[in-house]
N, C-alpha and C positions, 0 to 999 in steps of 0.2 A: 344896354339892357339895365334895366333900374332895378329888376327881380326876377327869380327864378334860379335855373343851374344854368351855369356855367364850368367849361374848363378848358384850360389853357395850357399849351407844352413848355415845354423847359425855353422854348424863345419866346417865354409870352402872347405866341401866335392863339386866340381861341380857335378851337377846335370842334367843341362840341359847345351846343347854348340851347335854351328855350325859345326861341324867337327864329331861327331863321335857320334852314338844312344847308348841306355842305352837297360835292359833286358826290353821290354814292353811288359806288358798284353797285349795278342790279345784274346783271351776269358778265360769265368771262369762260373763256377754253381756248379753242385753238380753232382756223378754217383749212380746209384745204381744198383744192379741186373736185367741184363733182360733176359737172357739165363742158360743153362746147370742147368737147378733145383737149381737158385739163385748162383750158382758158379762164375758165368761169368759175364761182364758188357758193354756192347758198351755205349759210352759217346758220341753223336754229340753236334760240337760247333755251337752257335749258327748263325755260318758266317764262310765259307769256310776259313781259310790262307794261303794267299799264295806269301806265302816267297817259294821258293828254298829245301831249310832243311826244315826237320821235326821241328816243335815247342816243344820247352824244357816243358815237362807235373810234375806242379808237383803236390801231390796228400795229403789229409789228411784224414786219417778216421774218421769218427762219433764218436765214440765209444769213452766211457772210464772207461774201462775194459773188462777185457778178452784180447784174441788175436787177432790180426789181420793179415792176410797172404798176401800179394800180390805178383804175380809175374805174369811173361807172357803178361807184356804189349806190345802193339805196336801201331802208330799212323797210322790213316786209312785214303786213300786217295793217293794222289801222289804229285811229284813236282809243287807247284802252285795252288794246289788246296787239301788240309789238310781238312780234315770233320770230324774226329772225332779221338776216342781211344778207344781201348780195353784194358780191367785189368781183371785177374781172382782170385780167392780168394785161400790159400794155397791146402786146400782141406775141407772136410767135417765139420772137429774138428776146424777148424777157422771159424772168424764172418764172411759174405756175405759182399762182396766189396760193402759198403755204407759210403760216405764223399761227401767232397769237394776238388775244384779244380783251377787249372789256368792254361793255355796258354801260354807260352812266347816267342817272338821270340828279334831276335838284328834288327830290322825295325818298323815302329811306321805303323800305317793304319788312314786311313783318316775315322773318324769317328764324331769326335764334328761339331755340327752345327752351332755353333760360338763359338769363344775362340784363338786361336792360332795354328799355327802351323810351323815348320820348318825345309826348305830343305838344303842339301849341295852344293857344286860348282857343282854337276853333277844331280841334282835334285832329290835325292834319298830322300824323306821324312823320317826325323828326328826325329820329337817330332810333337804329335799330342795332344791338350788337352782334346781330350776324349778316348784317349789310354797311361792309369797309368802307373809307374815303378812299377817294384818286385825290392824287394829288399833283398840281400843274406843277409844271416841270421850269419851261420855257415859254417866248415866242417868240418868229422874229417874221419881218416882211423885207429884208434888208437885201432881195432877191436882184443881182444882176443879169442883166441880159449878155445871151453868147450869142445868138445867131437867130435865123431864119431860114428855113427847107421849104422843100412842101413834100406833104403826104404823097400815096400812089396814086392817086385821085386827082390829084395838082392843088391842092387847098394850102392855103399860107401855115407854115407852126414855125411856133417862136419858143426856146428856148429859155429859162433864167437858172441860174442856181444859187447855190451858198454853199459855203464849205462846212461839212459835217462830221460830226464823228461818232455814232451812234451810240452813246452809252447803253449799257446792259440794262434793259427792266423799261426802256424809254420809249411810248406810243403815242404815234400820230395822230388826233383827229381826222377822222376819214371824211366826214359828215362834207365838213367844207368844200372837200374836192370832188363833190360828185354836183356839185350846181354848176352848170350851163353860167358863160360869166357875158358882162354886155358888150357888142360886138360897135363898131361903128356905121352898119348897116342895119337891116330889119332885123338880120339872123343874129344866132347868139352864136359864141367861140363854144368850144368844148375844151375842157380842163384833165389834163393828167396829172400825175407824179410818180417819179423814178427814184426810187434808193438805190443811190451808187454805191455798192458795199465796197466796190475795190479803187475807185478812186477816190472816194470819201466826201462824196457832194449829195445833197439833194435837189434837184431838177423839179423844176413845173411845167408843162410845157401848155400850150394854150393853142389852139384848130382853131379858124373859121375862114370865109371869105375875106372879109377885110377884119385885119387879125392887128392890132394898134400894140406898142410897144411897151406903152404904160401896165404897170402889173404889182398888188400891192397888197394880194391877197396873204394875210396873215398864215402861217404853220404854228399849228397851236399842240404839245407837246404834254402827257400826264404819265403821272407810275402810279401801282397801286401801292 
């Protein structure tokens, strides 16, 4: 940046500038069950987003212990106007989608009612002081494979994990694991994820017909 505000933390990392927005909270609370006999969960935010794109959901369970299943999310609403999310829980033998959450998009919202705010040379609102940064945490794809079943159905699933340990305040990107991944036939696989709160692993597991072993889908990790 040649001019303008900038400002930068005690490691030098900029933070806030005139040129270019950070990941911001556009909303956050908590979901829990409210459909298919506790399986299911719609989350409304408490204020419509409306950015463009869908807002980067990322999600943490309650829980700690046992499993936790999610998968089948999607964000509800359309361009411009984002209302909420859906997460379903793996199935029966996992805990009921109950945690917390947060919002993100790369656009800040005009929320503070005094404090600061700032736009770029094209007025695009930048930094609002009552819309926080997330900040990324992790990633990793470093996901080994354990095995192969098949569902009730007889459908191939394949197993990978990584060894975790869930630090306090730390949310998952849900967004990624709700896309259908490419399969080595017509069809596509279907993607979950399990938090193992008591063995201390995270799991992906991957469904389809011909279900290929290769798996390399990044877990992308933020705090507020």
């Amino acid at each position: 940046m040649t001019y303008g505000l900038e400002f930068t933390n005690e490691s030098n990392v900029v933070t806030v500038d005139s040129e270019f927005t950070r990941l911001v909270v556009l909303a956050k609370g908590t979901y829990s069950p409210t459909q298919e006999s506790g399986l299911g969960s719609v989350t409304s935010f408490p204020r419509a987003i409306t950015s463009q794109e869908p807002p980067l959901v990322f999600i943490r369970p309650s829980a700690t212990s046992g499993i936790a299943g999610l998968c089948q999310m999607r964000v509800l609403g359309s361009p411009g106007a984002w209302t909420g999310f859906y997460v379903r829980a793996y199935d029966v033998n996992t805990l009921q989608p109950n945690g917390s959450y947060f919002a993100c998009g790369f656009a800040a919202t005009a929320l503070a009612e005094y404090g600061m705010r700032l736009w770029d040379g094209s007025s695009k609102l930048l930094f609002d002081s009552g819309t926080p940064y997330a900040r990324f945490t992790r990633a990793f794809q470093n996901w080994s494979y354990v095995k192969t079943d098949s569902t009730a159905q007889g459908t191939p699933r394949n197993y990978y994990r990584v060894a975790f340990n869930f630090p306090a305040g730390e949310h998952m990107l849900i967004n990624s694991f709700s896309m259908p991944m490419l399969n080595d036939d017509p069809f596509s696989r279907a993607l979950y994820c399990w938090w193992d709160f008591s063995g201390g692993n995270l799991y992906a597991l991957t469904v389809g017909a011909g279900n290929p072993f290769a798996f390399f889908l990044p877990a992308v990790f933020a705090k507020l």
